[in-house]
C-alpha positions in Angstrom: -67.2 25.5 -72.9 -67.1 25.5 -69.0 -64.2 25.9 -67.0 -65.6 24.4 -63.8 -64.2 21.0 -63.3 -65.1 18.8 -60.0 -62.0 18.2 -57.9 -61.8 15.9 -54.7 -60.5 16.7 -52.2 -61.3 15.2 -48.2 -60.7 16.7 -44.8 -57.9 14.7 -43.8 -55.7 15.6 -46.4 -53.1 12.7 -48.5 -53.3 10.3 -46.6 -50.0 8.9 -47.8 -48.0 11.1 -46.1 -49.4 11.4 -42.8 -47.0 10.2 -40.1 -49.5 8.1 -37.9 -49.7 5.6 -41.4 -46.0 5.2 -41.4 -44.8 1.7 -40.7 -43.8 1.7 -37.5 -42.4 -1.7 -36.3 -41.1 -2.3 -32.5 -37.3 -4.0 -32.7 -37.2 -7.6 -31.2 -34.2 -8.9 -29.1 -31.2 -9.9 -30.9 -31.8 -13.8 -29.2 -34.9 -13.8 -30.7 -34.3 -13.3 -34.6 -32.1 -15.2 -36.8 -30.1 -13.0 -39.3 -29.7 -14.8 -42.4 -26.5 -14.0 -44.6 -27.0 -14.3 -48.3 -23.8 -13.0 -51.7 -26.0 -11.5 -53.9 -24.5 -9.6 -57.5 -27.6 -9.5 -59.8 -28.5 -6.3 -61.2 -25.3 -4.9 -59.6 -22.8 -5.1 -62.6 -21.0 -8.4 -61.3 -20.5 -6.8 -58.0 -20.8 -8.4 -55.1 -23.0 -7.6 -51.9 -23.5 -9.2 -48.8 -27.5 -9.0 -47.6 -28.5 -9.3 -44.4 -32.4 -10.8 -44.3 -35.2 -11.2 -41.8 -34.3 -8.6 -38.9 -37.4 -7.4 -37.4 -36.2 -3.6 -36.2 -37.1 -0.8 -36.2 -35.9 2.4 -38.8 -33.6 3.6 -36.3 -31.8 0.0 -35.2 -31.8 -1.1 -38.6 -29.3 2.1 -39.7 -27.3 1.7 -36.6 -26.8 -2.1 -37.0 -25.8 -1.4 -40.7 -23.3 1.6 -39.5 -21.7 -1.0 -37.4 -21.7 -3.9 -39.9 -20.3 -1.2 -42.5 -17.5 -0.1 -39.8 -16.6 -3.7 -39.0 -16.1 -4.7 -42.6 -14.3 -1.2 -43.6 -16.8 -0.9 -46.4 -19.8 1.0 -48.0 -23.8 -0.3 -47.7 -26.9 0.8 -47.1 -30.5 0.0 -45.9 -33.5 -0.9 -48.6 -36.5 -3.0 -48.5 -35.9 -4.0 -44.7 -32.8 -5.3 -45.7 -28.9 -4.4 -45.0 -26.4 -4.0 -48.2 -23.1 -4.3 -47.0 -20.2 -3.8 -50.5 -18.6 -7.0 -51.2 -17.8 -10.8 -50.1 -17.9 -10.3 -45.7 -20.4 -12.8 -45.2 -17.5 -14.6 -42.2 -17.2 -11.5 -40.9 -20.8 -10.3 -40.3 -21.8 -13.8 -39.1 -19.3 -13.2 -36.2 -20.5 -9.4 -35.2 -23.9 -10.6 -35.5 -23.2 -13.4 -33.1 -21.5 -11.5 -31.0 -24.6 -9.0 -30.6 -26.7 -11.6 -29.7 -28.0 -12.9 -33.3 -28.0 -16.4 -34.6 -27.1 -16.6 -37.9 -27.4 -19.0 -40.9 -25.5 -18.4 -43.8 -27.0 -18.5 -47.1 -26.4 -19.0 -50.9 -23.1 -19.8 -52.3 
């Protein structure tokens, strides 16, 4: 029995991790996007969160606009899938940061 198995390998390495393949997106204006506002508890144990949808920023703006948001409500949150998290029911008060930032905003689900 032979111990010489074929392994591939390429020049450029993984390309997963290479930083010129990372998503890389260019923030727009806040007059230019719409933020909509959803209350969302599924898959949370009955707690609510407040998501905040359909910014186009980039990594960086997106954390800072969540810091603020999380600061203005007194609360926790976080930043997954392109979307803002903010801990519990502040839907009102989002809607009027957002607006004063610049943002329209609709305000969805019930």
């Amino acid at each position: 029995m032979s111990n010489n198995h074929t392994v591939w390998s390429s020049d450029s390495g993984d390309m997963r991790k290479r930083e010129e393949n990372a998503r890389r997106v260019k923030s727009l204006p806040p007059g230019e996007q719409t933020a909509y506002l959803h209350r969302d508890s599924k898959g949370r144990g009955g707690k609510v969160v407040t998501l905040v949808k359909k910014l186009i920023l980039s990594d960086d703006d997106m954390k800072e606009l969540a810091r603020r948001l999380k600061q203005v409500c007194g609360t926790g949150g976080t930043v997954k899938d392109g979307e803002i998290e903010i801990q519990g029911e502040h839907r009102e008060r989002i809607a009027d940061e957002l607006k004063k930032l610049g943002y329209k905003v609709k305000i969805a689900g019930g």
